[in-house]
Structures are given as C-alpha cells and as structure tokens.
N, C-alpha and C positions, 0 to 999 in steps of 0.2 A: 504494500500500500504506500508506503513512504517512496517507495524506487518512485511509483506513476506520479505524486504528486511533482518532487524532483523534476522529474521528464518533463511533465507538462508547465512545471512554473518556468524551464530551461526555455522550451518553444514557442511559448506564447510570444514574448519581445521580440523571438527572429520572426516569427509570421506576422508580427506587426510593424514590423521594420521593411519587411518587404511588401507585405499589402496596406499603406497609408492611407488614410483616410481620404475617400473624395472632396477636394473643395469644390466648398460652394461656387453655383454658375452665376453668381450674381457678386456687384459690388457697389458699395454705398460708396459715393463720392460726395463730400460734403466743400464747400469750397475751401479754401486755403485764406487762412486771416492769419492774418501780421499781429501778433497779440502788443508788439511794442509800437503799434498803431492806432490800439484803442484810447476813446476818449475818456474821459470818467463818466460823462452821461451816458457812453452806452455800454460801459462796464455796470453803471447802479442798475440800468433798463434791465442785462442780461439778470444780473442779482436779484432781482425783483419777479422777474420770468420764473426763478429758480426758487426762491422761497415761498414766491404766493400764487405764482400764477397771473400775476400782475392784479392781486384782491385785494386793497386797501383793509379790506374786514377779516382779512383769512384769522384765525387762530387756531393754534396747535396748544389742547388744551395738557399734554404731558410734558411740554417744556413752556407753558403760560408762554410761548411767542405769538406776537401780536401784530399784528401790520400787514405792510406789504413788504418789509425786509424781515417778517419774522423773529423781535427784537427781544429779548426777555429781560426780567426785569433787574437783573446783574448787570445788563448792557448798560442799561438807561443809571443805576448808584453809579457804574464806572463814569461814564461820560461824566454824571456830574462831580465825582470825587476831580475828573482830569479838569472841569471848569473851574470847582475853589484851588488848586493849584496854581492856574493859570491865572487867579484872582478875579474870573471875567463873573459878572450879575447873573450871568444867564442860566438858567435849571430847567429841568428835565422832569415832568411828573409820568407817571403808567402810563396815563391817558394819551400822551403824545405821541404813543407807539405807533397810534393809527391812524394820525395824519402822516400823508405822504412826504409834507414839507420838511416838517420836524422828523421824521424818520430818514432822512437823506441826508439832515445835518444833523443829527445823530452817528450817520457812519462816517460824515467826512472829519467829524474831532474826532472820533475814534482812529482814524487811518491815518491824521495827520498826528496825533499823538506818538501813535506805538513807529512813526516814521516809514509810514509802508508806502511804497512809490509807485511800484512794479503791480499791473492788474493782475497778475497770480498772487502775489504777497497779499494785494486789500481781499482778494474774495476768498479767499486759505485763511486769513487769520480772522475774518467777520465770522469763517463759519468753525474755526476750530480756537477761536480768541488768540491773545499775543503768540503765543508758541505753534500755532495752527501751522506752521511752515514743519516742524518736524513730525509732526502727525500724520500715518499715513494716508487717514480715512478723508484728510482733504485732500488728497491728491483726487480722489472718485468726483469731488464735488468741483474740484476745477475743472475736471474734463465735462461737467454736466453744463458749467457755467462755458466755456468754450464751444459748446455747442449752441450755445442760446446766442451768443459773439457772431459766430457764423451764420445763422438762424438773421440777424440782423443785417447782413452783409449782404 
C-alpha cells in the first residue's frame, strides 16, 4: 500500500508537468494608466468608487464606517488630534463623515499629515492607516483602486 501511494505521489507532478493546464481563450485588456499621472480628484473619485460605490449614505455597520470614503470614527479623533497639533480651530464631529465635503478634507489632513505623496501610499495607508504601506492586504485594495483609475481613463 505504501509502495502505490509512493508511485502515485512520484507521477502525478510529471503528468502535470507535461499535460498543463489549458489557458484561457480569452483576455481582459484593461487600459494602461500612468498611476504617477493621476490627479488627487481622481485618485479620491477612484477611493470613493471603492468604498461606497460613490453613496454618500453607505455605512458598514461592523467597522461604524460612514460616508462615501467609509470613514470610522478613529479616523475622524485622529484628524482632529493632527488639527490641535497643528493649532488650526477646525474639528471634526461623527456627523461629518457623511458629507462629501468634509469627508474629502478629512482624507487630504490625513495624507498631508502622515506625508503620503504617491496615489499608492494615500489609498494603502487611508485603507490600512499610517503603516498601511507594509500591510499586505492593501496591496488587494490598490489593485481594486487601480482598476477604478483605469475605469476612469
């Protein structure tokens, strides 16, 4: 019993080494975007596509994110912890999550804060916070947002 299993664990990777799998007869061409080309309005657009669907009203009631950038409410302390910092008047209540306006200058102190320049860094670190860059699970979300990039192009 042990010799066949042996034999057959031995043959299986040459018979699959030699019979490969058919690719597919089809191929998705999506266009070709210069990502050090985008602008920030249609880096927030693509961000927006991606967290709400572009729904001002979305919420995701398991992480209480709120908006149309899906903002929770760590987001909204941080930003204002970075405004008394910065000494500027201006706060941040819950409520603001779900205007569009205040949700957009919401992410730009946020990105102008943590120094993020590059539209991989601001939509990696809005979806995985400051360290979002070593995270691997935003890497899935950049390529979601680059498709929304090209989607616009």
């Amino acid at each position: 019993m042990k010799k066949k299993i042996i034999l057959i664990a031995l043959c299986v990777p040459m018979v699959a080494a030699k019979c490969p799998m058919p690719r597919p007869n089809y191929v998705i061409n999506l266009p070709l975007i210069m990502v050090d080309s985008v602008t920030e309005d249609q880096l927030i657009k693509a961000l927006i596509n991606v967290e709400s669907s572009n729904n001002d009203s979305a919420y995701h009631s398991g992480e209480d994110a709120a908006g149309c950038l899906q903002i929770r409410r760590t987001m909204v302390r941080d930003v204002n912890r970075i405004l008394r910092r910065q000494s500027s008047k201006t706060r941040f209540d819950f409520e603001d999550r779900w205007n569009r306006t205040k949700s957009i200058e919401i992410f730009k102190i946020y990105c102008n804060h943590y120094n993020l320049t590059t539209s991989e860094e601001r939509a990696r670190c809005w979806n995985g916070g400051p360290r979002g860059l070593q995270k691997l699970a935003t890497k899935k979300y950049w390529e979601k947002v680059k498709k929304h990039l090209a989607i616009q192009n």
